[in-house]
C-alpha positions as CSV (number, residue, x, y, z in Angstrom):
1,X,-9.2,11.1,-17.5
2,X,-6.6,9.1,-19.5
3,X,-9.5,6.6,-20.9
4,X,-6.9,4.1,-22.5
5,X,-4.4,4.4,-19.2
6,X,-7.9,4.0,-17.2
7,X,-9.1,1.0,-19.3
8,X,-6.0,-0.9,-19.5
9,X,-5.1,-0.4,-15.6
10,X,-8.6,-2.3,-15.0
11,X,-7.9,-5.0,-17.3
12,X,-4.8,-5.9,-16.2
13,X,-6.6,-5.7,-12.5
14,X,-9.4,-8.7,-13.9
15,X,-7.1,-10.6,-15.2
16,X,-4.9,-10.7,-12.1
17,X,-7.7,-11.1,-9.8
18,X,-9.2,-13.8,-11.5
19,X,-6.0,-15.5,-11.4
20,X,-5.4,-15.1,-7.9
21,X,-8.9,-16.7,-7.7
22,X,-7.8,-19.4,-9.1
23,X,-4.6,-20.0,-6.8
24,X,-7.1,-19.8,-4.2
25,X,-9.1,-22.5,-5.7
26,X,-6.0,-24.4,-5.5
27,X,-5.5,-24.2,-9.7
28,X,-2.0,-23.9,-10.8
29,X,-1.4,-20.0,-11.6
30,X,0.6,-21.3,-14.8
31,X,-2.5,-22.9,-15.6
32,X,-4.3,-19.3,-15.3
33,X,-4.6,-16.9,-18.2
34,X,-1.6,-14.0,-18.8
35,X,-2.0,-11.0,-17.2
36,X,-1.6,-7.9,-19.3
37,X,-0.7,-4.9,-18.1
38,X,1.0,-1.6,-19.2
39,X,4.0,-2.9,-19.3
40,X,2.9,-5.5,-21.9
41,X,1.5,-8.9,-21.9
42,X,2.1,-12.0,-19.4
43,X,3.3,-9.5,-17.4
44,X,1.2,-9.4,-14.6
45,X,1.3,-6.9,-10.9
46,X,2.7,-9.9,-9.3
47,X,5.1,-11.8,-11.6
48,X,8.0,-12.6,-8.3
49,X,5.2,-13.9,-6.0
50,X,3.4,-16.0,-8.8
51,X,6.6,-17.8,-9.7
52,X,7.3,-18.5,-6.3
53,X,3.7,-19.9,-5.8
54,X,3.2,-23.4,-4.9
55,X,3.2,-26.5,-7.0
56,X,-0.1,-28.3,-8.0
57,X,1.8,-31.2,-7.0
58,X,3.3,-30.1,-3.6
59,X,1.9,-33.2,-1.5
60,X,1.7,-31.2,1.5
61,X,-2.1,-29.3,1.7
62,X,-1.5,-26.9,4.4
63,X,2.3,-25.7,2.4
64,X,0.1,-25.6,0.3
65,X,-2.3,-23.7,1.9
66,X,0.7,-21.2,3.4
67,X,2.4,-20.4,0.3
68,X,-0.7,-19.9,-1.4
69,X,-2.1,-17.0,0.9
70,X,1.3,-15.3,1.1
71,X,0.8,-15.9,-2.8
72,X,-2.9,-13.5,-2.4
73,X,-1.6,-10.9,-0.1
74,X,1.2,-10.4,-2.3
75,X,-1.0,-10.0,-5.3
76,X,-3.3,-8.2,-3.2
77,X,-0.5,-5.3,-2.3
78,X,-0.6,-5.1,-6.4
79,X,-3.9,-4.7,-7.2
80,X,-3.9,-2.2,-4.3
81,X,-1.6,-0.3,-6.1
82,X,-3.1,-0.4,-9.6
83,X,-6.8,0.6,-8.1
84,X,-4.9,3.5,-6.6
85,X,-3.7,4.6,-10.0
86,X,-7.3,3.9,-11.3
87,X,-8.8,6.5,-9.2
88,X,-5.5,8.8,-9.7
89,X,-6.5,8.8,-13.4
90,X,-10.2,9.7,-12.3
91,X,-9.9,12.0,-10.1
92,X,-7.7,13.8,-12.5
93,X,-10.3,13.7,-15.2
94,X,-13.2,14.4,-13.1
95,X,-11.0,17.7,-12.2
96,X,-9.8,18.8,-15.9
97,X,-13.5,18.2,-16.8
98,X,-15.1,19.9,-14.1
99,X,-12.5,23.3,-14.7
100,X,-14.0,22.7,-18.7
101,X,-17.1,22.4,-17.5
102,X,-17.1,25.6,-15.4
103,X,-15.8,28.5,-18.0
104,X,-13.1,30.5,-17.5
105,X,-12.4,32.1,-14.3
106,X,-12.8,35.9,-14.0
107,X,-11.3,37.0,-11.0
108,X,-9.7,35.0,-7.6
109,X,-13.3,34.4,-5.5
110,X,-14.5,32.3,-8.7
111,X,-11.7,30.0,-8.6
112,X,-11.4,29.6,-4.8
113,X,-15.4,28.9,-5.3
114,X,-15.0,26.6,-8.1
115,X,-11.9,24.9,-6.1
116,X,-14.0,23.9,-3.1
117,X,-17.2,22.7,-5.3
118,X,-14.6,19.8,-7.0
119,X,-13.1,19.1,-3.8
120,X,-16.7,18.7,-2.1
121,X,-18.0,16.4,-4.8
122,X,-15.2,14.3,-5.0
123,X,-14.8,13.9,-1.3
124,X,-18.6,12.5,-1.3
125,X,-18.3,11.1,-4.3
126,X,-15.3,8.8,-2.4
127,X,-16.9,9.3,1.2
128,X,-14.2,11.0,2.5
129,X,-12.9,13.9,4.4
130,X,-12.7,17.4,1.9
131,X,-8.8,17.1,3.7
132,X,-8.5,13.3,1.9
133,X,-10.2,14.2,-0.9
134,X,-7.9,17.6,-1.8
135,X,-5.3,16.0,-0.8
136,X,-6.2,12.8,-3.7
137,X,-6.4,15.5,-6.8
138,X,-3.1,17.6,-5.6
139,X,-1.5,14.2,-5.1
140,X,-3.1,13.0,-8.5
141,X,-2.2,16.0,-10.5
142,X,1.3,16.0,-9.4
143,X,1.5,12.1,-10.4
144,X,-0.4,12.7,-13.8
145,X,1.9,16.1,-14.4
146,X,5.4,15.9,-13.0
147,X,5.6,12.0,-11.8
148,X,5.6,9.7,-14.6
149,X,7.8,7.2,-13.2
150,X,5.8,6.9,-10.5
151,X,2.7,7.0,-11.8
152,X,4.1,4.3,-14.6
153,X,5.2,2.1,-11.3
154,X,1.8,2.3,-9.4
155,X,-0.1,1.3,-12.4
156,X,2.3,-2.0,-12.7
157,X,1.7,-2.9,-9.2
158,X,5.2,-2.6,-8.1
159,X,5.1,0.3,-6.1
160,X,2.6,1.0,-3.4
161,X,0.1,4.1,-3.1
162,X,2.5,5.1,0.0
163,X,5.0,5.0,-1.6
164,X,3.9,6.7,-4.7
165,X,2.1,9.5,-1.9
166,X,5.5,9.8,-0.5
167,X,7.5,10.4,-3.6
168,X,4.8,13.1,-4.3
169,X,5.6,14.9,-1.1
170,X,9.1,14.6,-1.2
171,X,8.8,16.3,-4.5
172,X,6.8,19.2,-3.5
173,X,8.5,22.4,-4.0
174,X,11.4,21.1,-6.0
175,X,12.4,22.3,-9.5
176,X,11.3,20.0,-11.9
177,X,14.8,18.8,-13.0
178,X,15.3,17.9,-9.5
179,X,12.0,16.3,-8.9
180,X,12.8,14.4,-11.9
181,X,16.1,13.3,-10.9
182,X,14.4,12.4,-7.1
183,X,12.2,10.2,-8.9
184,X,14.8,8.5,-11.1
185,X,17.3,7.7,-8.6
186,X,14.4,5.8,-7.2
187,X,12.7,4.1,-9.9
188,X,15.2,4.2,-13.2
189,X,17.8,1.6,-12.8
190,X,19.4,3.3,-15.8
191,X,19.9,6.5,-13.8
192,X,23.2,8.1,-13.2
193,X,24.2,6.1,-9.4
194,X,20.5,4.7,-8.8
195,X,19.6,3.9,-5.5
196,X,20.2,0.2,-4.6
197,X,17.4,-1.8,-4.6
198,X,13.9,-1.6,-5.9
199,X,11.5,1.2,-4.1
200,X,9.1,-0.7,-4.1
201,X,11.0,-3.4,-2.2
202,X,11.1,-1.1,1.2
203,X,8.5,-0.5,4.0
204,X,7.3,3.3,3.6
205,X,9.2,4.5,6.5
206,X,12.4,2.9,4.9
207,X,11.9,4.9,1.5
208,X,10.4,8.3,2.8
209,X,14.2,8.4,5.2
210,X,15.7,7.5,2.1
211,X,14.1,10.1,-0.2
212,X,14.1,12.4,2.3
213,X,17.9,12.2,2.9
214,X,18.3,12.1,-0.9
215,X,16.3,15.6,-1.1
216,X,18.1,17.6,1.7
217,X,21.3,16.5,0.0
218,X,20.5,17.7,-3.3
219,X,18.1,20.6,-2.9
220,X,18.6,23.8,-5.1
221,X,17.5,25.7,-2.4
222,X,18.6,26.4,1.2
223,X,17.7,24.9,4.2
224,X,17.0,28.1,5.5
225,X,15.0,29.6,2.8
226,X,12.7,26.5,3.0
227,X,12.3,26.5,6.8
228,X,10.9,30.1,6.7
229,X,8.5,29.0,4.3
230,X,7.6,26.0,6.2
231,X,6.9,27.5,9.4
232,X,4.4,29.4,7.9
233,X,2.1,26.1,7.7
234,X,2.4,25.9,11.9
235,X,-0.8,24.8,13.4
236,X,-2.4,23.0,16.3
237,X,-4.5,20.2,15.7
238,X,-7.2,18.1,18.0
239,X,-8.1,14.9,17.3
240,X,-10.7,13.0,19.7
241,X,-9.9,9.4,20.7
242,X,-11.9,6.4,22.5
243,X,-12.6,6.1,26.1
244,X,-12.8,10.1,26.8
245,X,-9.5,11.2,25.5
246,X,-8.3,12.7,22.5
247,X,-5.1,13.6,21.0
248,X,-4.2,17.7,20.5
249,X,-0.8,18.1,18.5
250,X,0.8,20.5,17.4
251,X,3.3,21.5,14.1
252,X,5.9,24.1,15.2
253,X,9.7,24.6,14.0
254,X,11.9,21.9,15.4
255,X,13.7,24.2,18.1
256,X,10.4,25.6,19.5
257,X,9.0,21.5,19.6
258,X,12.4,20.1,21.0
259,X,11.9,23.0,23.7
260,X,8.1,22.2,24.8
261,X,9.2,18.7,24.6
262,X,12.6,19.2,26.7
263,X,11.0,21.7,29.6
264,X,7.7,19.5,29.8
265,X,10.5,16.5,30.7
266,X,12.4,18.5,32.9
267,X,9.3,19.6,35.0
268,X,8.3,16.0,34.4
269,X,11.4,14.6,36.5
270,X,10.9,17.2,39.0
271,X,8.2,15.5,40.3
272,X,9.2,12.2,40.4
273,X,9.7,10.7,43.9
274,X,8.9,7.8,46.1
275,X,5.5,9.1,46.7
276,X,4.8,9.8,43.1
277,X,2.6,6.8,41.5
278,X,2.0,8.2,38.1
279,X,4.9,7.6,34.9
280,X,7.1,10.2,33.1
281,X,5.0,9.7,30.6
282,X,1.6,10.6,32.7
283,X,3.6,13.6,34.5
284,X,5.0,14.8,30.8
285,X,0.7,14.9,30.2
286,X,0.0,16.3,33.1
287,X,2.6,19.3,33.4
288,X,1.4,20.3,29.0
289,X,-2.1,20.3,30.2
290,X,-1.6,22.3,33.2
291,X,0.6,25.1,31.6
292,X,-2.4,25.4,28.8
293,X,-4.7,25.7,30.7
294,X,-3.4,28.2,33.5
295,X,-2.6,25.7,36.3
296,X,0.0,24.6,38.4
297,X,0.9,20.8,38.5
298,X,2.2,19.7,42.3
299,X,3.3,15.9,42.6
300,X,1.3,13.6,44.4
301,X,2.4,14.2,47.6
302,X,2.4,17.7,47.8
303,X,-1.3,17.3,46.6
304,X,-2.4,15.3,49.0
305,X,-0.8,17.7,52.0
306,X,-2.1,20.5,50.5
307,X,-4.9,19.6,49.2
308,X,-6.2,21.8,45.7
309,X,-7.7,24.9,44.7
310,X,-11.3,25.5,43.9
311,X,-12.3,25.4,40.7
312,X,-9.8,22.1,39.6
313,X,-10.5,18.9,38.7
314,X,-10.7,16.2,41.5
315,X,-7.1,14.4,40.7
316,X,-8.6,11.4,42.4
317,X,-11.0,11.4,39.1
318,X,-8.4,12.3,36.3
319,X,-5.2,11.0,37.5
320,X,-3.6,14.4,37.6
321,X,-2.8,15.6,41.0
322,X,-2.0,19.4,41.8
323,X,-3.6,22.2,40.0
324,X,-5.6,21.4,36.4
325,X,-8.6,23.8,36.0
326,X,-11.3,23.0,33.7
327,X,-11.2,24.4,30.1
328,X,-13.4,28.1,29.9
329,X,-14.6,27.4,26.5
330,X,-18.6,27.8,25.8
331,X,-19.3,23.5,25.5
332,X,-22.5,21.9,25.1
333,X,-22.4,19.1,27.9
334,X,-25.8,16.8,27.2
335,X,-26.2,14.3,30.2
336,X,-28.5,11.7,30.5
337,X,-30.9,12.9,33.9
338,X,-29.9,9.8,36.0
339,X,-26.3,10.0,35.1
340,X,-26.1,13.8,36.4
341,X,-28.1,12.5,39.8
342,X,-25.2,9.8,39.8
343,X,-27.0,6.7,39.5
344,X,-25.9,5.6,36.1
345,X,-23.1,5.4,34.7
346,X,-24.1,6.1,30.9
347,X,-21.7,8.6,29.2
348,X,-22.2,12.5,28.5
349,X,-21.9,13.9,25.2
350,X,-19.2,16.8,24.9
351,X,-20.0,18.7,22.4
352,X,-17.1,18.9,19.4
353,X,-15.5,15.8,21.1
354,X,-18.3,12.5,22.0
355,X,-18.7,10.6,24.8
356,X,-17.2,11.4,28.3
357,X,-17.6,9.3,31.4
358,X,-20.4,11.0,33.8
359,X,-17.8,11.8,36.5
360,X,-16.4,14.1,34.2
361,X,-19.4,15.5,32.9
362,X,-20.3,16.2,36.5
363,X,-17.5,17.9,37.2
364,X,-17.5,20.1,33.9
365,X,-21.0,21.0,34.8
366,X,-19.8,21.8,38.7
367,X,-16.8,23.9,37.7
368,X,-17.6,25.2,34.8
369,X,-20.9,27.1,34.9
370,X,-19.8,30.1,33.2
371,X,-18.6,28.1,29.6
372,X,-20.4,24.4,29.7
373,X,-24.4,24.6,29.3
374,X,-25.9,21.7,31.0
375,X,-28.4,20.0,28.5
376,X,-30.7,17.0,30.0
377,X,-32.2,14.5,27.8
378,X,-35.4,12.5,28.4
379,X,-35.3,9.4,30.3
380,X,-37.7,7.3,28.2
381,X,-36.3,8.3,24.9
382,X,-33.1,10.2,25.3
383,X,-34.6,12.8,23.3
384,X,-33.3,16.5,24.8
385,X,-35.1,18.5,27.3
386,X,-33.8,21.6,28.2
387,X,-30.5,23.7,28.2
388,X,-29.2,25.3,31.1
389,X,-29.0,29.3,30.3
390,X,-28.9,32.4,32.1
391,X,-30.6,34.8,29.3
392,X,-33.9,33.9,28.0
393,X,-33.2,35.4,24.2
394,X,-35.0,33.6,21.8
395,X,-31.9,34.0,19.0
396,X,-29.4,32.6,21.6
397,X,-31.8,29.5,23.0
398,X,-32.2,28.6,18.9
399,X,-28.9,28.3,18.5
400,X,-27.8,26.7,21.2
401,X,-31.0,24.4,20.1
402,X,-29.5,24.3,16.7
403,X,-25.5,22.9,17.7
404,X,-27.9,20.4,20.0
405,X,-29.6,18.8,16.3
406,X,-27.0,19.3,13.9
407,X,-23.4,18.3,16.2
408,X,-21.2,19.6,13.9
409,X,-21.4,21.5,10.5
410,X,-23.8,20.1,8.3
411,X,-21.8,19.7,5.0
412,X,-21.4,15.9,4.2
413,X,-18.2,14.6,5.6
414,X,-17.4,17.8,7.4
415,X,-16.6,17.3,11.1
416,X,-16.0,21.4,12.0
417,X,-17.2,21.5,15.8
418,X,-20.6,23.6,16.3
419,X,-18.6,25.9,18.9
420,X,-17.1,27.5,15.2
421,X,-20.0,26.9,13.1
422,X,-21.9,29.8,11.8
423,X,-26.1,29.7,11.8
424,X,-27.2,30.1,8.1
425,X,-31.1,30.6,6.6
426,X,-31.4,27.3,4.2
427,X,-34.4,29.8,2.6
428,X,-32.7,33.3,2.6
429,X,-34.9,35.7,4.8
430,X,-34.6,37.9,1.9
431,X,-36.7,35.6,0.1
432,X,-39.5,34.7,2.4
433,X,-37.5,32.3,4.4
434,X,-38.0,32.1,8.7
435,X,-36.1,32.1,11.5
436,X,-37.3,28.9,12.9
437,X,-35.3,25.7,13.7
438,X,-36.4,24.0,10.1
439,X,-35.4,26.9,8.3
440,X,-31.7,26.9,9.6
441,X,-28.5,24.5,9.6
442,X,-25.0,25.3,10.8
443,X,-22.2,25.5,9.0
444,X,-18.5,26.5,9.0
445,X,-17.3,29.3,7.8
446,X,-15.7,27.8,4.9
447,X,-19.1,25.5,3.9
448,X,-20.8,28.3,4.3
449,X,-18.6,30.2,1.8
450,X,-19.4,27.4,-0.5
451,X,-23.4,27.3,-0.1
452,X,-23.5,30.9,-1.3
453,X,-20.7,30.9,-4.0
454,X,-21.7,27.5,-6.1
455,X,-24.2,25.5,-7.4
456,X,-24.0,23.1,-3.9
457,X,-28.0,23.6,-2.9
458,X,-29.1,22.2,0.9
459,X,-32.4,20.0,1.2
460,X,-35.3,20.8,3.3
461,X,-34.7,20.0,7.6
462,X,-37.0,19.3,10.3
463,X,-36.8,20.1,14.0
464,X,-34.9,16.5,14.3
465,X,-33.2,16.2,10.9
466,X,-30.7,18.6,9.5
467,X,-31.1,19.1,5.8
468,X,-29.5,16.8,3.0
469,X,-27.5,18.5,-0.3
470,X,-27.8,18.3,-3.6
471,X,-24.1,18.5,-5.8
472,X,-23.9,20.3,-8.7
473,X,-23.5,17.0,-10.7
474,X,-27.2,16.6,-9.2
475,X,-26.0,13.7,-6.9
476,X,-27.7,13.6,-3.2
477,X,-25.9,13.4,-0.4
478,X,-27.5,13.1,3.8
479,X,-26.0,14.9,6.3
480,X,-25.3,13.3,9.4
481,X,-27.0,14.2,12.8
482,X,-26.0,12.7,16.3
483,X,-27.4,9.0,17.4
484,X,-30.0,9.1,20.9
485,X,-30.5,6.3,22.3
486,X,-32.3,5.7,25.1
487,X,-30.6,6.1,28.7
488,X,-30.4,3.2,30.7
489,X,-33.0,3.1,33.7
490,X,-31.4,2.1,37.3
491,X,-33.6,-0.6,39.1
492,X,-34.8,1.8,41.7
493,X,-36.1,4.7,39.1
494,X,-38.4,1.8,37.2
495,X,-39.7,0.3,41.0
496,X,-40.3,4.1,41.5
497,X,-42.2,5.1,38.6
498,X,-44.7,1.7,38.8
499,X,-45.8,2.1,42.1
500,X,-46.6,5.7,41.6
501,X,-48.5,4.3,38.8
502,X,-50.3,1.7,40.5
503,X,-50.8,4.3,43.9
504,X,-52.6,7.0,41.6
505,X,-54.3,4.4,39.6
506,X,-53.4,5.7,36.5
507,X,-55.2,3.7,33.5
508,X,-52.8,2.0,30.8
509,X,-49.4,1.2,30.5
510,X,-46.7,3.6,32.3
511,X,-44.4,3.3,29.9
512,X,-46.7,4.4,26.8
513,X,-44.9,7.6,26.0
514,X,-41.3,5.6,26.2
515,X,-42.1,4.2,22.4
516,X,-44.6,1.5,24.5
517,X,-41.7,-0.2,25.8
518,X,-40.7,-1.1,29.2
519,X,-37.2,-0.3,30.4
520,X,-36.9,-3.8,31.8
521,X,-38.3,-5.5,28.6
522,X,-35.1,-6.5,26.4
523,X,-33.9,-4.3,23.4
524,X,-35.1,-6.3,19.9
């Protein structure tokens, strides 16, 4: 880390934070202290909106009161920026060090290893995704290496991490005399025909069309020769959402997108009609989902005369008439008891996704008995029961018992589904270790790369708890294991299990083994 770059940044951010305290306190900002930054003193983040603050004198308490608050968000975007830079300086450092720290490399597996251990501690260092937290040190090196403009810019407070992350990724791949001269038409007013007006003056989406426009137009290298290397990064990506849905995208070369996009609005329009009640939007949906996943959509109309095939979703349920069958994917499907029997409505737990209404559940666990195992979970405490299976191996059971405790893979901050995960001996067999439910975890297969290749060491688990991990810094970090709660009882099940209770005359409280708490009695 650049200690004086560092240092200075945060002083300048005191000095301008405790003068923004002070406009807040309704204290002239001339009165206030200069602010020193890099760019040298009484020169603070925020000079514009400080001399365009409000007057001590203004009369008026609520102008007052308005100007001063557009005053603090103003300075606020500022010191933003400049803690942005402070952590680009440290993330930096903690990488240089960490490479020191390491030895040299002797052969391509050591420095993927050695990659993945910095990336890992700095993601839960920062409590981030390993995506957010790569992405932080290749954005940080660039900035520290090839950007100094920007980074310059940032560290004043007069350009925004967006727009410093955007100036780093229209940059990628370029020579360096054209990244430089990117980041000078931008940010050097002394620059051969500079762009007009500050880049820190325009909303990101402004400044990443004008960059981006900039770039095409002045690449060294062909359009072509960078779309073939482009397409190589092509990927599909799914991303679960609220209320049962989730987003799945997908990054393709424009002509192959424009045609999905195009044919799915064609078939779209097709089945518009008077009949039809759902949107081009909804039918656009509908028809993607269908082709995926080897159906045939029909509009409304034609549904409802003919009816649908076995094996589909109920389009009275999802809003999709015609032909949708349910994904053939091996799922874990964990459904509270009374939900399954219908007479709750508390969610299901997909597993790789979250909750799912019960309807659905129901109908995965209907029409899909081939790839979704039905898991129950305790009525009193939510806790599981059993999982539906048709073999009785003891190896298959555990780790199906195994995606039921852990979720997901077990590295902090990783969110890999368990469908991909891997089962992995915390204490190698080789070394005395079991195969028993506290002796294993899941993990992906790149986490469980980085268990065996660095220093990263796992915790003990339990048959509830997945295991913690220990960094190679020697910092602890808990992994995270799915909430129960417990399932809501209907009025008829409680009425139910009392009278039973009473009939048998049973001694003691019926409710002893739910945690000695009644379901009517209220949650504390």
């Amino acid at each position: 880390m650049d200690n004086a770059a560092g240092a200075e940044v945060l002083e300048a951010i005191a000095a301008s934070a405790l003068r923004l305290a002070g406009l807040i306190r309704g204290t002239d900002p001339a009165d206030s202290p200069p602010v020193s930054t890099a760019r040298g003193p009484a020169d603070g983040p925020v000079p514009g909106p400080f001399a365009a603050g409000p007057s001590a004198a203004d009369s008026d308490p609520l102008r007052w009161q308005a100007e001063a608050c557009l005053t603090v968000l103003s300075g606020a975007a500022g010191l933003e920026a400049m803690v942005a830079a402070v952590k680009v300086h440290a993330a930096g450092g903690y990488d240089e060090a960490a490479q020191v720290i390491a030895g040299p490399i002797m052969s391509p597996q050591e420095q993927t290893a050695q990659e993945m251990g910095i990336v890992a501690e700095v993601a839960c260092a920062l409590t981030v995704s390993e995506r957010t937290a790569g992405g932080l040190l290749g954005e940080a090196h660039r900035l520290r290496s090839a950007l100094p403009l920007t980074l310059a810019a940032l560290q004043a407070g007069t350009l925004s991490w967006q727009h410093a992350r955007i100036m780093v990724d229209e940059t990628t791949n370029l020579e360096p005399a054209a990244a430089h001269a990117l980041e000078a038409h931008f940010l050097d007013p002394e620059a051969p025909n500079p762009a007009r007006g500050a880049a820190g003056g325009m909303v990101p989406g402004r400044f990443r069309a004008k960059a981006r426009t900039w770039r095409e137009r002045h690449h060294p290298v062909s359009i072509e020769t960078r779309h073939t290397r482009s397409a190589l990064d092509r990927r599909v990506e799914f991303c679960p959402d609220r209320d049962g849905m989730a987003w799945l995208s997908a990054y393709l070369p424009a002509d192959q997108a424009s045609g999905i996009w195009n044919r799915a609005t064609t078939a779209a329009r097709a089945l518009q009609g008077p009949a039809e009640g759902r949107t081009l939007t909804q039918l656009r949906a509908d028809n993607v989902a269908a082709w995926l996943l080897g159906g045939t959509l029909h509009s409304t109309q034609d549904a409802t005369q003919g009816g649908t095939l076995d094996g589909t979703l109920d389009s009275t349920q999802n809003g999709a008439a015609g032909r949708i069958p349910s994904p053939t994917a091996q799922v874990l499907v964990t459904v509270p008891v009374f939900a399954l029997m219908g007479l709750t409505d508390e969610p299901a737990i997909l597993d790789g996704y979250g909750p799912i209404p019960p309807s659905m559940a129901r109908q995965l666990v209907a029409d899909g008995a081939e790839s979704f195992r039905r898991v129950l979970t305790d009525p009193r405490d939510g806790a599981s029961l059993e999982i539906g299976r048709e073999s009785y191996r003891i190896p298959k059971a555990l780790r199906q018992w195994l995606r039921l405790r852990d979720g997901k893979c077990q590295f902090p901050g990783c969110s890999n589904p368990s469908l991909d995960n891997e089962a992995d001996h915390l204490n190698a067999w080789a070394n005395g270790g079991s195969t028993g439910i506290t002796n294993l975890t899941q993990l992906c297969p790149k986490h469980h790369k980085l268990k065996h290749t660095t220093p990263w060491q796992p915790t003990e688990a339990t048959k509830n708890e997945p295991p913690g991990w220990i960094s190679p810094t020697g910092r602890h970090y808990q992994s995270e294991q799915p909430d129960q709660e417990p399932p809501h009882w209907p009025g008829a099940a409680i009425d139910a299990v009392q009278r039973f209770h009473d009939v048998q005359g049973f001694p003691g409280d019926p409710w002893a083994l739910s945690n000695d708490r009644s379901p009517r009695a209220p949650v504390t």
